[in-house]
C-alpha positions, -999 to +999 in steps of 0.1 A: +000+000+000+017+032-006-001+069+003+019+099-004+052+088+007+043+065+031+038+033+023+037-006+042+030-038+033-008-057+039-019-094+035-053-093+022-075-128+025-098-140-001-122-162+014-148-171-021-146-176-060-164-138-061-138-123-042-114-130-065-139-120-097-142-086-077-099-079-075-099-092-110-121-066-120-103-037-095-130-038-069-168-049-067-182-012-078-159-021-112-173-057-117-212-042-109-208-016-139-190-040-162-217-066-156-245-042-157-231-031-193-227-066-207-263-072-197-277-041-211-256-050-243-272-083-245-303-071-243-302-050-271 
């Protein structure tokens, strides 16, 4: 983690399958917009 000119080290856990979907996709607010655009695209 770095902030400014600080930074340290962290050990994040990923307990599920949809954790790691969210940190693939930079965070869960990421994956709901990318999902919520693939569906409106199918629905087109």
């Amino acid at each position: 983690m770095r902030a400014g000119d600080k930074s340290f080290t962290v050990i994040a856990r990923v307990d599920t399958p949809q954790e790691v979907e969210y940190i693939a996709h930079g965070g869960i607010l990421q994956y709901v917009l990318r999902q919520r655009a693939a569906q409106m695209t199918a629905d087109r």
